[in-house]
N, CA, C and O atoms as CSV, one atom per row, in Angstrom:
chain,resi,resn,atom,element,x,y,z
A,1,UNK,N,N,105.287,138.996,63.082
A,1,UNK,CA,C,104.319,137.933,62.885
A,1,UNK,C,C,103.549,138.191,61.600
A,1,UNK,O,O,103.192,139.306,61.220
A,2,UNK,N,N,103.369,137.230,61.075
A,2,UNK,CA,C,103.142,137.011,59.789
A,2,UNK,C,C,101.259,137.876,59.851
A,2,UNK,O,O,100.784,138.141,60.955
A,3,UNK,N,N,100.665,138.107,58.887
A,3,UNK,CA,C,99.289,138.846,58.837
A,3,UNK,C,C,98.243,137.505,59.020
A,3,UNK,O,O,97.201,137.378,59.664
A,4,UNK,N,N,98.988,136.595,58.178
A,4,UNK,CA,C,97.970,135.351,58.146
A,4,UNK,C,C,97.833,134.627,59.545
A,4,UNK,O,O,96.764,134.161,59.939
A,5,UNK,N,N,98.961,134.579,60.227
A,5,UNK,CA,C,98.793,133.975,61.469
A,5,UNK,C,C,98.156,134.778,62.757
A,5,UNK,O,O,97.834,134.367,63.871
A,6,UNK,N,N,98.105,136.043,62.181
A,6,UNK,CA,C,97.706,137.037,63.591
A,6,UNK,C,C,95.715,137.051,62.946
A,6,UNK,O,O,94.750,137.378,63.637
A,7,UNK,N,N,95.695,136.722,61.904
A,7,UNK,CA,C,94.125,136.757,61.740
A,7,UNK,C,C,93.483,135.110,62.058
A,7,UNK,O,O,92.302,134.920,62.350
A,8,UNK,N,N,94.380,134.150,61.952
A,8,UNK,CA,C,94.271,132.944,62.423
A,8,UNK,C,C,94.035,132.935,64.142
A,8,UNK,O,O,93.404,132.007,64.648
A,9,UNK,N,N,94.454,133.766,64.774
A,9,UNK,CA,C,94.917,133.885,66.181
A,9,UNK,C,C,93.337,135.209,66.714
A,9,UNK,O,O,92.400,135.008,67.487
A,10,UNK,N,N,93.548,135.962,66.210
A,10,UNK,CA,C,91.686,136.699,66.199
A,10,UNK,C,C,90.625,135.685,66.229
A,10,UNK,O,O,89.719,135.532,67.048
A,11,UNK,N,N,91.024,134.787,64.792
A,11,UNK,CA,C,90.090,133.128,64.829
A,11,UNK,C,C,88.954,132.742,65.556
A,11,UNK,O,O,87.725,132.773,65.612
A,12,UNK,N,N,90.488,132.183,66.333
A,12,UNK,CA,C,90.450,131.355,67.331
A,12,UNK,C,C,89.693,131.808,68.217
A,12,UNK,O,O,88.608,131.333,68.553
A,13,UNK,N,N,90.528,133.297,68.888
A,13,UNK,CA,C,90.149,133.463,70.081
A,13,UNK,C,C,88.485,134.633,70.242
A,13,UNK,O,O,88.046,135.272,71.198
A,14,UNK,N,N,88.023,134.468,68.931
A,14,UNK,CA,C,86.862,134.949,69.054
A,14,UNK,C,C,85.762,133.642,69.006
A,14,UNK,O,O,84.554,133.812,69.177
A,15,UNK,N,N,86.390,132.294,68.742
A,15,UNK,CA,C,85.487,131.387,68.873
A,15,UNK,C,C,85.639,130.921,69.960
A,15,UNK,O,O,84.909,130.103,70.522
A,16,UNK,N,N,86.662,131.436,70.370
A,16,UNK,CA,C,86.569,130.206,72.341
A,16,UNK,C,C,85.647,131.964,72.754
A,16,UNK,O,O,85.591,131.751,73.965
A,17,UNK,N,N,85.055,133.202,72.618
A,17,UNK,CA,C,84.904,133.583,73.466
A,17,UNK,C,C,83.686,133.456,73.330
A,17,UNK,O,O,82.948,133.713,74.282
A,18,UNK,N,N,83.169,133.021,72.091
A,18,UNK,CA,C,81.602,132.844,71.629
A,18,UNK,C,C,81.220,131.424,71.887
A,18,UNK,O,O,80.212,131.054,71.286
A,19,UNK,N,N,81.828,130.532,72.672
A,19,UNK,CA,C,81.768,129.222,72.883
A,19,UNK,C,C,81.821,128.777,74.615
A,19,UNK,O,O,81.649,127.650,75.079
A,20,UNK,N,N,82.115,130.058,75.367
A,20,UNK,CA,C,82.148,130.105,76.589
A,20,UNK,C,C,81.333,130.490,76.881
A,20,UNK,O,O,81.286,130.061,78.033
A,21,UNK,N,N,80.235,131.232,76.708
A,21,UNK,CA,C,78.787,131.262,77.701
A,21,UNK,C,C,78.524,129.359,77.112
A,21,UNK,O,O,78.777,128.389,77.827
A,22,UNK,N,N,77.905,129.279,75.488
A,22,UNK,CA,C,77.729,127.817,75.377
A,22,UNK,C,C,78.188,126.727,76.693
A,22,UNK,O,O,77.354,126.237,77.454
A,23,UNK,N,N,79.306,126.531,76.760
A,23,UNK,CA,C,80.475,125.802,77.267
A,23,UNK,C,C,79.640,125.352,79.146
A,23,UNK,O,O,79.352,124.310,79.735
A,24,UNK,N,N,79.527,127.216,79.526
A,24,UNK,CA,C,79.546,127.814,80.526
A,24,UNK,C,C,77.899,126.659,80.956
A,24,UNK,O,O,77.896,125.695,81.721
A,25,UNK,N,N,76.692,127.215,80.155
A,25,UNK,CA,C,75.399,126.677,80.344
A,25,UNK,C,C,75.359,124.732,80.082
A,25,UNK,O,O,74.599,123.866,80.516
A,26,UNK,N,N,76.450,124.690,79.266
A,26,UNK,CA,C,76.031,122.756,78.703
A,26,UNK,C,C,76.845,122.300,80.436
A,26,UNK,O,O,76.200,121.400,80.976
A,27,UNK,N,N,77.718,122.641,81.037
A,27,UNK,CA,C,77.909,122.055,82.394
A,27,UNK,C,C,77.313,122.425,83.579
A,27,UNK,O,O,77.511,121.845,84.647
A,28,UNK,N,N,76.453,123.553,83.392
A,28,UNK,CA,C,75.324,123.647,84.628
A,28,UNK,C,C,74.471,122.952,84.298
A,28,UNK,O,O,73.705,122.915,85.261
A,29,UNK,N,N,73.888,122.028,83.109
A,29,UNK,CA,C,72.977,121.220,82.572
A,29,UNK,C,C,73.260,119.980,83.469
A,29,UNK,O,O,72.522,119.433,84.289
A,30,UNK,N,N,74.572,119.679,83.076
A,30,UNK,CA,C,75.352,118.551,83.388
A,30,UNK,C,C,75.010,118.389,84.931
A,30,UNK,O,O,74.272,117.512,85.379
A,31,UNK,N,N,75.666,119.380,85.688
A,31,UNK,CA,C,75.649,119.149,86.842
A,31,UNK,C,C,74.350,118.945,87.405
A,31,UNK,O,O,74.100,117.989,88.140
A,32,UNK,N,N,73.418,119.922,87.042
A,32,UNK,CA,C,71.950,119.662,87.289
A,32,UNK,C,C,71.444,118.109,86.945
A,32,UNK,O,O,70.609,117.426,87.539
A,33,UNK,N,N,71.922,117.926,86.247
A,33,UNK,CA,C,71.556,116.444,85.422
A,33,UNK,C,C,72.000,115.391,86.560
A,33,UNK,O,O,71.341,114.455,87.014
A,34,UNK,N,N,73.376,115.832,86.911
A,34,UNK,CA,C,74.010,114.215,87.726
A,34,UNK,C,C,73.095,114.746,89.212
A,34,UNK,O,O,72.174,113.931,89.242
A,35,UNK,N,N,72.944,115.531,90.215
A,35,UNK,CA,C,72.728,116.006,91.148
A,35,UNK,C,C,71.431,115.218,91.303
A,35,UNK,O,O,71.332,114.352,92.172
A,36,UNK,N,N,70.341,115.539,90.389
A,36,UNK,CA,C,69.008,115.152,90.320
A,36,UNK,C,C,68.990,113.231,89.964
A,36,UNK,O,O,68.114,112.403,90.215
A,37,UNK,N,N,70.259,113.080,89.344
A,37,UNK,CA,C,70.270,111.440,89.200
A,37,UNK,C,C,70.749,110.810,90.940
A,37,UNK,O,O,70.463,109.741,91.478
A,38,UNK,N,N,71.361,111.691,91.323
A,38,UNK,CA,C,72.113,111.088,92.778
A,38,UNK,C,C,71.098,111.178,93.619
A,38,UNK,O,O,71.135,110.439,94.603
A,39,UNK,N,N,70.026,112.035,93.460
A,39,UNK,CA,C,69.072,112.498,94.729
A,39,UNK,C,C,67.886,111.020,94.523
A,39,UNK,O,O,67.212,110.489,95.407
A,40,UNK,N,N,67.956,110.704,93.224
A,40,UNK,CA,C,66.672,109.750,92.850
A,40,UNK,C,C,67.199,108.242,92.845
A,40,UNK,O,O,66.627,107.163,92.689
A,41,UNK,N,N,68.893,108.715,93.145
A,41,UNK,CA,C,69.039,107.196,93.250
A,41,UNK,C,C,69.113,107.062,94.921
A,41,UNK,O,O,68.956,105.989,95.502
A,42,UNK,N,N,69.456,108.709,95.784
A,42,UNK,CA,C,69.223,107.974,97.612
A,42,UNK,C,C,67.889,107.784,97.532
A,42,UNK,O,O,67.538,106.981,98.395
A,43,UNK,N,N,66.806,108.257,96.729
A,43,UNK,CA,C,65.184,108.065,97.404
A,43,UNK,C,C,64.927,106.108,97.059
A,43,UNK,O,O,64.388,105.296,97.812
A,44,UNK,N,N,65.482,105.884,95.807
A,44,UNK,CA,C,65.285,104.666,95.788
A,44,UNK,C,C,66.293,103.920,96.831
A,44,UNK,O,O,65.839,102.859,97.260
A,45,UNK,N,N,67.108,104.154,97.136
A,45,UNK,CA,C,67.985,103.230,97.945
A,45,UNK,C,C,66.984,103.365,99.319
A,45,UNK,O,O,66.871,102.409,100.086
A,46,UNK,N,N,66.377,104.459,99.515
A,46,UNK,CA,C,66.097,104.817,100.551
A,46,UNK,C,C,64.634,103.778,100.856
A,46,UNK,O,O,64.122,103.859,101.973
A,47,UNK,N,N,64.050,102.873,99.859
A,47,UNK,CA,C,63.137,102.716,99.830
A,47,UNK,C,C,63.341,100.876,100.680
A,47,UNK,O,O,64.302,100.160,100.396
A,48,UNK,N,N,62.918,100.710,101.064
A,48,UNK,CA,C,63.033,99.073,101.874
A,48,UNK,C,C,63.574,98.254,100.823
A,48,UNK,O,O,63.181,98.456,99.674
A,49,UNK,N,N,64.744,97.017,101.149
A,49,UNK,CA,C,64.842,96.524,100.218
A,49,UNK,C,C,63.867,95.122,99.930
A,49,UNK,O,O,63.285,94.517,100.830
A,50,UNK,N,N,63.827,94.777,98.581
A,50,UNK,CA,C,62.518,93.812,99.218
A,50,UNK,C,C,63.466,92.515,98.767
A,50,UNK,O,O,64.262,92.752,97.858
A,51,UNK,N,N,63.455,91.328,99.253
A,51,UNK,CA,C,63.970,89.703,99.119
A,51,UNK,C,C,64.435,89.956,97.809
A,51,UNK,O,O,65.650,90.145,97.874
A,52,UNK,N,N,64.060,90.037,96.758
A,52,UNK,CA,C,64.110,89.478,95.644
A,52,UNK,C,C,65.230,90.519,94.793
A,52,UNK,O,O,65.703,90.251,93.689
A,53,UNK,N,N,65.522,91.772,95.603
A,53,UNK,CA,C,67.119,92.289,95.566
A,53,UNK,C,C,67.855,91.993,96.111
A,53,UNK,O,O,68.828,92.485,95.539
A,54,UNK,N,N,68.223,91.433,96.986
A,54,UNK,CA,C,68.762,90.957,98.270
A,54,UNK,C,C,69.183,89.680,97.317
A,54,UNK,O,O,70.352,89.685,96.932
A,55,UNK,N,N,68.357,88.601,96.904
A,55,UNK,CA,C,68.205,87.385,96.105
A,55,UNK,C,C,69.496,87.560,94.546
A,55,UNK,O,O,70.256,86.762,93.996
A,56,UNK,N,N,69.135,89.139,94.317
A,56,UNK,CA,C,69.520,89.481,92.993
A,56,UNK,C,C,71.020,89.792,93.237
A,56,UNK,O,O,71.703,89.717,92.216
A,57,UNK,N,N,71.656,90.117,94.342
A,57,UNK,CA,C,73.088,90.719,94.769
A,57,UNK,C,C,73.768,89.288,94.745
A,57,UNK,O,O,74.802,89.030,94.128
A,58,UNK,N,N,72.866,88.194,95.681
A,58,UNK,CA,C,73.549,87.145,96.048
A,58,UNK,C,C,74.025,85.649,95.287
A,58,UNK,O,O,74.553,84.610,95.685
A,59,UNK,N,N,73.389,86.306,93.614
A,59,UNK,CA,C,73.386,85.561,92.230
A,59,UNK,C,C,74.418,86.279,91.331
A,59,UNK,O,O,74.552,85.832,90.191
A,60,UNK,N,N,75.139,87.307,91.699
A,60,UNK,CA,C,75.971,87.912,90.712
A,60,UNK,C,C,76.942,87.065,91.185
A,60,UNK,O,O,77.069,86.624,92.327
A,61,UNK,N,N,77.898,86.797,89.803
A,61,UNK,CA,C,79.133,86.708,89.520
A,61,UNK,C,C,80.298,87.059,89.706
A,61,UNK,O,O,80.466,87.899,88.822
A,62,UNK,N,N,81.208,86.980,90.258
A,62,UNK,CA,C,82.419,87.730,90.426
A,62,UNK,C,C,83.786,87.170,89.505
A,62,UNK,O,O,84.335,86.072,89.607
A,63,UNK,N,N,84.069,88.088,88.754
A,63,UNK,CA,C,84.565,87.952,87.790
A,63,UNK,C,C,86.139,87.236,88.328
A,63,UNK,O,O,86.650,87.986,89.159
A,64,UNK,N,N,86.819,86.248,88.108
A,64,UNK,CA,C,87.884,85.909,88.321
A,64,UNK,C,C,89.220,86.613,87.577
A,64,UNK,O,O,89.487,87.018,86.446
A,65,UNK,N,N,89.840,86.527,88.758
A,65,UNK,CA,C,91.390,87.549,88.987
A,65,UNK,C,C,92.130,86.980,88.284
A,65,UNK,O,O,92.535,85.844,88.531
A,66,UNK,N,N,92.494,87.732,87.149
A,66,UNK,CA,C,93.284,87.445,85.889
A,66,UNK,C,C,94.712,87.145,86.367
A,66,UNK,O,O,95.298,88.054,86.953
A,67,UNK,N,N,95.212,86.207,86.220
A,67,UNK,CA,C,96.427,85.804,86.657
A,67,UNK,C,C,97.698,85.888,86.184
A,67,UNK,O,O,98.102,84.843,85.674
A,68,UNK,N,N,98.660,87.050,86.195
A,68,UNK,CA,C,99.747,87.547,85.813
A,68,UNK,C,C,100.995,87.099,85.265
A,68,UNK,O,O,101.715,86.687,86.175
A,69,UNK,N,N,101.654,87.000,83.884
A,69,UNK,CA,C,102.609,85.778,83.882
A,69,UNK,C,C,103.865,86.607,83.775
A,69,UNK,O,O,104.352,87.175,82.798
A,70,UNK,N,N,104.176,86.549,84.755
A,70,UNK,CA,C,105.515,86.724,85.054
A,70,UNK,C,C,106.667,85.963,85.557
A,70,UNK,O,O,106.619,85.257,86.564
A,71,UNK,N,N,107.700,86.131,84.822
A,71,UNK,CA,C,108.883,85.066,84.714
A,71,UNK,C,C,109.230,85.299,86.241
A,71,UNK,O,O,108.850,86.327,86.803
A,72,UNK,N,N,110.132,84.095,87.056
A,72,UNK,CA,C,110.539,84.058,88.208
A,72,UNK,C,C,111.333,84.802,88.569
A,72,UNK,O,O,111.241,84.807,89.796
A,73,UNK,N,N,112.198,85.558,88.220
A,73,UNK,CA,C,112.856,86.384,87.965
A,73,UNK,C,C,112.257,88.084,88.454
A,73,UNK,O,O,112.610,88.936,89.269
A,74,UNK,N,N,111.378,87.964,87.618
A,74,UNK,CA,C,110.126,89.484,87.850
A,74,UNK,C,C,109.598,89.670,89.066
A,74,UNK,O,O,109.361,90.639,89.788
A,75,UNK,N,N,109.430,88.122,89.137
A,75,UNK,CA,C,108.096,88.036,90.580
A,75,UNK,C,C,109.147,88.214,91.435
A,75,UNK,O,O,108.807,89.122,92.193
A,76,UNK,N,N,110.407,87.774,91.759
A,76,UNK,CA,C,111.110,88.107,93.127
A,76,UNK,C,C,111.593,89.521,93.314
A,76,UNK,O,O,111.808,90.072,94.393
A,77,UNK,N,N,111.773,90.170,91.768
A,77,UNK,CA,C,112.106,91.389,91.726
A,77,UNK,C,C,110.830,92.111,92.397
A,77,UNK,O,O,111.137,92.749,93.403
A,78,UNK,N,N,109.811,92.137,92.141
A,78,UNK,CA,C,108.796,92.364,92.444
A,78,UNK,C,C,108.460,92.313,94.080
A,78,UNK,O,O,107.828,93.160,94.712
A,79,UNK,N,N,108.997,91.211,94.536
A,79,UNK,CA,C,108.303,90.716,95.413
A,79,UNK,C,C,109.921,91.866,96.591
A,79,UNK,O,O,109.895,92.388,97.705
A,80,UNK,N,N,110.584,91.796,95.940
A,80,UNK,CA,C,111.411,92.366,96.989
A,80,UNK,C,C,111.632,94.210,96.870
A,80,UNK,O,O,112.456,94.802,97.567
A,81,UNK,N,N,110.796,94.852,95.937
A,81,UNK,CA,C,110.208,96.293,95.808
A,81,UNK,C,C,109.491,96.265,96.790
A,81,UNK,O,O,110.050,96.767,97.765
A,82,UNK,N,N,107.925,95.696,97.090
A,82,UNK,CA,C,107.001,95.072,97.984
A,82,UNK,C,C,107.790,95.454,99.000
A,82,UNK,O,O,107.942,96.542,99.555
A,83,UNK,N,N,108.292,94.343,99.169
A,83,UNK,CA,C,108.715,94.148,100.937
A,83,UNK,C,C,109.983,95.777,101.086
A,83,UNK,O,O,110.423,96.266,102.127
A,84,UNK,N,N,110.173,96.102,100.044
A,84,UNK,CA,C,110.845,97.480,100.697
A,84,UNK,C,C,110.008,98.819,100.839
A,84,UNK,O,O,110.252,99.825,101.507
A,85,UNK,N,N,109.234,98.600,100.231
A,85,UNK,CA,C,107.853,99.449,99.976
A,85,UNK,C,C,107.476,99.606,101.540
A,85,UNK,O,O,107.362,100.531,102.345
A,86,UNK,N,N,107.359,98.330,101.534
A,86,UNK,CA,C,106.426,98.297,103.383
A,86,UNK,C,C,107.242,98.272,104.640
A,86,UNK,O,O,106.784,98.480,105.764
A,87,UNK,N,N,108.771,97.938,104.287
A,87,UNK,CA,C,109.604,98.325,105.317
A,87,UNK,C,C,109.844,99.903,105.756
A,87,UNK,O,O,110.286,100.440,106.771
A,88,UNK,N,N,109.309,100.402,104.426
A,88,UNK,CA,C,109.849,102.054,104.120
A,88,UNK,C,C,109.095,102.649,104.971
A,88,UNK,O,O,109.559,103.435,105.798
A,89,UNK,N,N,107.025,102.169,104.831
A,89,UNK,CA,C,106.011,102.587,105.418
A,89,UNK,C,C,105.895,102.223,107.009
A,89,UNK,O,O,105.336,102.873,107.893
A,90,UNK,N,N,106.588,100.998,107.096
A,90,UNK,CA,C,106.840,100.722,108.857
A,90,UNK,C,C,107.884,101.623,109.012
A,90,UNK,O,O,107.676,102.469,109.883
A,91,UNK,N,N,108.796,101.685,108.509
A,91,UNK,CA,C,109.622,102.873,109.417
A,91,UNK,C,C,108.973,103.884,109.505
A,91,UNK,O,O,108.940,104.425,110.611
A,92,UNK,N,N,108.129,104.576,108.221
A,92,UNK,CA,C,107.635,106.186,108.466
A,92,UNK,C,C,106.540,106.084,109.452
A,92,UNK,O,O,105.979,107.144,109.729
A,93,UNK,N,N,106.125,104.991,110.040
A,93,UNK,CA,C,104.981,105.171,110.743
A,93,UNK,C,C,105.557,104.987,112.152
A,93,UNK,O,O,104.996,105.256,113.215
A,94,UNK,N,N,106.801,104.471,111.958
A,94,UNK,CA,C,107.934,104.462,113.497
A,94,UNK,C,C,107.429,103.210,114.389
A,94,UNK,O,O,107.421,103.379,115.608
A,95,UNK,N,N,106.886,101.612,113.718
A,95,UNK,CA,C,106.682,100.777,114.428
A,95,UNK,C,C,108.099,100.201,114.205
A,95,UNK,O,O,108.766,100.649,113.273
A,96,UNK,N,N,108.707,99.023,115.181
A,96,UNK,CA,C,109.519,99.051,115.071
A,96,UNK,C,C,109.306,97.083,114.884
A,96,UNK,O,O,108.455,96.475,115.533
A,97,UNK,N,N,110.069,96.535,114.090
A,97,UNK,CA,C,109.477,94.589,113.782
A,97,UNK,C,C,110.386,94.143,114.417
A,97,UNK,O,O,111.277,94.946,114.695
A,98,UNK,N,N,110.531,92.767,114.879
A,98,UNK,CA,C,111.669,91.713,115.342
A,98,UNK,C,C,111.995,91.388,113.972
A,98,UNK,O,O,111.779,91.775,112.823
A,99,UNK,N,N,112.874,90.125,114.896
A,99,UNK,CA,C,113.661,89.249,113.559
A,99,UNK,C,C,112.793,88.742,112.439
A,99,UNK,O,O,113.111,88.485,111.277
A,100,UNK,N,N,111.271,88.628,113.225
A,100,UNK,CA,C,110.893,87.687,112.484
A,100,UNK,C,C,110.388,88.082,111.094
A,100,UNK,O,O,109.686,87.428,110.323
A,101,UNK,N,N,110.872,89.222,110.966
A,101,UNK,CA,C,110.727,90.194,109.429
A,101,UNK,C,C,108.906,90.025,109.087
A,101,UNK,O,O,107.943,90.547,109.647
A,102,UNK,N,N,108.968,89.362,108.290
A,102,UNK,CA,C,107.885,88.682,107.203
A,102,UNK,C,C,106.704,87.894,107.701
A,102,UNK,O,O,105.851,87.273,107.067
A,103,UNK,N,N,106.869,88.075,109.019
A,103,UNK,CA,C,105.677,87.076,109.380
A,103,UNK,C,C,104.479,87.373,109.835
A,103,UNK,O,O,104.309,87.758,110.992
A,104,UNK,N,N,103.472,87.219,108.938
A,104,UNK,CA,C,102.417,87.937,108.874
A,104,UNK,C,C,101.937,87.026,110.400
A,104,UNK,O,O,102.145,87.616,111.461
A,105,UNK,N,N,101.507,86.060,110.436
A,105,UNK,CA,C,100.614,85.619,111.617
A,105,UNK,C,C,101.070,86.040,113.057
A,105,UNK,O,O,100.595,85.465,114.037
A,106,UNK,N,N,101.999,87.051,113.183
A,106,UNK,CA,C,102.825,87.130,114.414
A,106,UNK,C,C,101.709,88.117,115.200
A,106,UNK,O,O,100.955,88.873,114.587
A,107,UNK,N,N,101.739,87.969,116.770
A,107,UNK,CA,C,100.636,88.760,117.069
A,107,UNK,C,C,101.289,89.714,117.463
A,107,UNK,O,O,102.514,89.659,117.569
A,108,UNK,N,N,100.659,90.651,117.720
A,108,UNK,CA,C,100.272,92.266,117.582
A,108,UNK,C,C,101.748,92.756,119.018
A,108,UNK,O,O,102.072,91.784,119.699
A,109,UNK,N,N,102.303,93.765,119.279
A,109,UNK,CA,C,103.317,93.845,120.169
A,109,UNK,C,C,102.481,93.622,121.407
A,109,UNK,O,O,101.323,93.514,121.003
A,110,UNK,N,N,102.503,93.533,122.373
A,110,UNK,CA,C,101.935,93.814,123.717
A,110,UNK,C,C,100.555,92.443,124.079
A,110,UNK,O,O,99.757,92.436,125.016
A,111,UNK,N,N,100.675,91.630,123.184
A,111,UNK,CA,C,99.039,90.896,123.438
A,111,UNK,C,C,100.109,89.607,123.584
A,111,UNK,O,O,101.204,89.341,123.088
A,112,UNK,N,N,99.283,89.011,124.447
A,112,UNK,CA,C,99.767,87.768,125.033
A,112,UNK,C,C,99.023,86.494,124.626
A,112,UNK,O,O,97.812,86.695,124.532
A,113,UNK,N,N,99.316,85.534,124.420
A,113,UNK,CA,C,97.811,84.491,123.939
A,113,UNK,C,C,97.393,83.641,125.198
A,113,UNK,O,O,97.991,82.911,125.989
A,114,UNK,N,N,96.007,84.094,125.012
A,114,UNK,CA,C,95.231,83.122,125.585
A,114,UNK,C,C,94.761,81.622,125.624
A,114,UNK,O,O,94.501,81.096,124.542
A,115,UNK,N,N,94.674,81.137,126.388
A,115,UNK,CA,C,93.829,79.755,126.743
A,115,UNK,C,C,92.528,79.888,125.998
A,115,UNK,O,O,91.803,80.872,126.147
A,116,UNK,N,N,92.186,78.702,125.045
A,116,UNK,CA,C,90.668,78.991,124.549
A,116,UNK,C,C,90.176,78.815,125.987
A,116,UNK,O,O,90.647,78.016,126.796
A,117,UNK,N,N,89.127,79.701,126.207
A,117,UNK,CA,C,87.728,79.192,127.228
A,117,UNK,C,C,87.457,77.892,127.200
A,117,UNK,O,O,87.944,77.355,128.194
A,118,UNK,N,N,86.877,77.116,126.483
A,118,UNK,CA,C,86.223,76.477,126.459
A,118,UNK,C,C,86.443,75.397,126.906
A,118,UNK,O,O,85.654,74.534,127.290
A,119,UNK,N,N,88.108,75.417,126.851
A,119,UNK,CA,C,88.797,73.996,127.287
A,119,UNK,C,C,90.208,74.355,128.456
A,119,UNK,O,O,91.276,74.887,128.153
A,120,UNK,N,N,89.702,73.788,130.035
A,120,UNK,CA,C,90.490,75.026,130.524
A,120,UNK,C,C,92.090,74.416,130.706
A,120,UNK,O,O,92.864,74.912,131.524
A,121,UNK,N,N,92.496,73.163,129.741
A,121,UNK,CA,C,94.173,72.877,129.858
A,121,UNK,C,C,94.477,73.613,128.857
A,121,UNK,O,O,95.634,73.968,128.637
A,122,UNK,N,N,93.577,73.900,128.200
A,122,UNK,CA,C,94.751,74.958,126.883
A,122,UNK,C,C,95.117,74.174,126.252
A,122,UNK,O,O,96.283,74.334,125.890
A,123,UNK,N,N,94.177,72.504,125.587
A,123,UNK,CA,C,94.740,71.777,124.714
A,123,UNK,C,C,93.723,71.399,123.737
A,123,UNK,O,O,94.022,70.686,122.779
């Protein structure tokens, strides 16, 4: 090894060792720093909320869901990863589906449907 690169390599590694207490104290700062921000943000949460936050949550905006352009092609490719994705996760979880594959509104195995109350022909 060359002389120039082994005094390049001393360098270095005498500045990472003079940079590690530094290093060592700027993230106990840190941590002290976020710890004392988390404790002052439960005392304020902790504090009653008054109307006019409550008022302030129920005026925000919700930013609308950017809508993806993908050729028809993509989306079925897509759409049939999906549905193997979740066939993969019903098998590993060992439920077992009917025919009716895909059908989300299907009720639950074992539940039977009821008559609304309210109306006692069930119409």
């Amino acid at each position: 090894m060359k002389l120039k690169d082994l005094r390049k390599k001393i360098r270095r590694l005498e500045k990472r060792l003079q940079e590690g207490p530094k290093r060592l104290a700027k993230l106990k700062q840190k941590l002290n720093a976020a710890e004392a921000a988390k404790a002052a943000k439960a005392r304020k949460k902790g504090v009653a909320k008054s109307p006019k936050a409550i008022e302030k949550k129920s005026d925000a905006v919700k930013k609308p869901k950017k809508k993806l352009n993908l050729s028809p092609e993509r989306r079925a490719q897509l759409a049939a990863a999906m549905k193997a994705r979740w066939a993969a996760k019903r098998a590993a979880e060992g439920h077992t589906k009917g025919p009716s594959g895909d059908n989300q509104h299907s009720a639950p195995p074992g539940a039977t449907p009821q008559a609304p109350e309210n109306r006692p022909d069930g119409v």
